[in-house]
C-alpha positions in Angstrom: 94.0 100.7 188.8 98.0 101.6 188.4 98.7 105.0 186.9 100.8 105.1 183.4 103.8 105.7 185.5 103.3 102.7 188.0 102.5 100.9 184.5 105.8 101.9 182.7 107.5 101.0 186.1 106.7 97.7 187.4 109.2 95.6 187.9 109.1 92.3 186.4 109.1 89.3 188.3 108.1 88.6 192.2 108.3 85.4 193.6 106.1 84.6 196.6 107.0 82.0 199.3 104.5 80.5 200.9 104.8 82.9 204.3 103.5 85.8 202.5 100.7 84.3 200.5 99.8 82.6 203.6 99.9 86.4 205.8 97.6 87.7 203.2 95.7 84.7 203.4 94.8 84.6 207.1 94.7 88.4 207.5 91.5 88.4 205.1 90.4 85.1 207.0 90.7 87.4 210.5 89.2 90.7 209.1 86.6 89.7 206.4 85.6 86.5 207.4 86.1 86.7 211.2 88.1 83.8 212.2 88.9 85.3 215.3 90.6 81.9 216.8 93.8 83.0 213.8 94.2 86.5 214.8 96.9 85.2 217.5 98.4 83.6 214.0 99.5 86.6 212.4 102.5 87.1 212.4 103.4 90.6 210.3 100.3 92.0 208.7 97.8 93.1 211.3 95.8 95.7 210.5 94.3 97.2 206.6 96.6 100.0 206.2 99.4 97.0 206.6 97.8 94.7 204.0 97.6 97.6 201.6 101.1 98.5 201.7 101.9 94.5 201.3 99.7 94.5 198.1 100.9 97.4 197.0 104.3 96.2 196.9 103.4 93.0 195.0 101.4 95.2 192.9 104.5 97.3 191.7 105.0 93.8 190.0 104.1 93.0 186.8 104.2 89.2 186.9 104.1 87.2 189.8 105.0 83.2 190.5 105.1 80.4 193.2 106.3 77.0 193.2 103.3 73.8 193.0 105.5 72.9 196.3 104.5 76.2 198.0 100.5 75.4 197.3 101.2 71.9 198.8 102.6 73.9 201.8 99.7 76.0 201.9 97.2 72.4 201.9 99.2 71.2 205.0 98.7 74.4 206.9 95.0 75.0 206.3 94.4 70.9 206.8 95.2 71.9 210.3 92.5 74.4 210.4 89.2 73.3 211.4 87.4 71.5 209.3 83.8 74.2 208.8 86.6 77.0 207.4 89.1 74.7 205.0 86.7 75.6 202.5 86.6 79.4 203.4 90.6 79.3 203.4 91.0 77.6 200.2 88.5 80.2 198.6 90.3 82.8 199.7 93.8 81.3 198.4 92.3 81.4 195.1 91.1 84.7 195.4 94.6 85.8 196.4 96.0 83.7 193.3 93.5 85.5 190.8 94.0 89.4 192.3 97.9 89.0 192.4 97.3 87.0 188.4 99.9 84.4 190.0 101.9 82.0 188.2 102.4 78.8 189.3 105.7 76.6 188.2 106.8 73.0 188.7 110.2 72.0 189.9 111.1 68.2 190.0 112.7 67.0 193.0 115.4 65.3 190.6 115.8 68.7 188.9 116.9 70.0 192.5 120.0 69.9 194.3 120.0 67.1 197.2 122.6 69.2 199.4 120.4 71.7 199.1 117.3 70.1 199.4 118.7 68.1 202.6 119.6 71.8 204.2 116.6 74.0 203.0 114.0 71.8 201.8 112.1 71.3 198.8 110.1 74.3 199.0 112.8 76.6 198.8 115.1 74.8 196.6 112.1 75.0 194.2 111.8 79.0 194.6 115.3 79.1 194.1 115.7 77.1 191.0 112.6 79.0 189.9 114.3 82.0 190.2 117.5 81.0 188.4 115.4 79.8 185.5 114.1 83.6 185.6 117.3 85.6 186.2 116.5 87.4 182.7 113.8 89.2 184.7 116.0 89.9 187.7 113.4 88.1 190.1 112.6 89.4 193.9 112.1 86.3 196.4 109.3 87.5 199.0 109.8 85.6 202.2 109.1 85.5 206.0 112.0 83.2 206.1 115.3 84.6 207.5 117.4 81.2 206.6 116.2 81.2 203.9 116.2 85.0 202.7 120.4 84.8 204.0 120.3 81.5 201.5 118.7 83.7 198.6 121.3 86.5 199.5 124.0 83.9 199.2 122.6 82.3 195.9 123.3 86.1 194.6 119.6 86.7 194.2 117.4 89.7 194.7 115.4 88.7 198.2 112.9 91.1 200.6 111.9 90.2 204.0 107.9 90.7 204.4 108.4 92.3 208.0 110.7 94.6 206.0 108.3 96.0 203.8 107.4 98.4 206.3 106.5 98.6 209.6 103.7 97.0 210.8 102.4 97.2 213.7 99.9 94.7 215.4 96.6 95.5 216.3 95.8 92.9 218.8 92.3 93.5 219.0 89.5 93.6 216.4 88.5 96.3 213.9 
């Protein structure tokens, strides 16, 4: 539970790519669940103490959002997984949506740039244009993505690395 200061505090708008959600994703998958075959898939949050400090960071938010194109990214990444823990994954992306209270927003591919869309892709043409349509709340892009967070840098927008949040350290065998 945030404290009255945290509260008064937040900041107003995060805006999660898909590498983040999908680091929180398959750290649970590793540690709760004990997928061990994904451990050698993380790729910045290893251990508890690291996933803390990650959701305490998009905690200090008080809204959150993602594009529909990021949960279609998501699909094609567990899809690959086997088939006995899709289910399991899936679960646990909806338990992430629900904790964080994630927003999700549409972007059109006619709404988006084709230059852009050509160079960066749909996915993050969509988080861009989604955080244009927010700049009222000055919006933070969260992203694994170093083209892209240079692109969000360029674009004049508010942009964290993941891997920057802290340092975190891997833990290469179990807990």
């Amino acid at each position: 539970m945030p404290s009255t200061f945290e509260t008064e505090h937040r900041r107003e708008l995060l805006i999660l790519d898909t590498g983040p959600i999908r680091e929180l994703v398959l750290f649970h998958a590793v540690d709760e669940y004990g997928f061990e075959g994904l451990r050698r898939s993380l790729e910045y949050i290893f251990n508890r103490d690291s996933y803390a400090r990650c959701s305490k960071f998009i905690g200090s938010f008080r809204n959150k959002t993602t594009s529909g194109s990021v949960v279609a990214e998501l699909n094609y990444w567990i899809r690959k997984a086997e088939i006995t823990g899709q289910e399991r994954l899936w679960n646990r992306v909806y338990e992430e949506f629900r904790e964080m209270r994630m927003d999700e927003e549409v972007v059109k591919l006619l709404e988006m740039d084709r230059g852009q869309v050509t160079a960066f892709g749909p996915v993050d043409v969509s988080l861009l244009e989604i955080a244009r349509r927010n700049g009222n709340l000055s919006p933070l892009v969260l992203t694994v993505d170093r083209p892209f967070y240079r692109e969000c840098l360029r674009a004049g927008l508010r942009v964290q690395l993941l891997q920057n949040l802290a340092p975190m350290e891997r833990d290469l065998g179990g807990e």
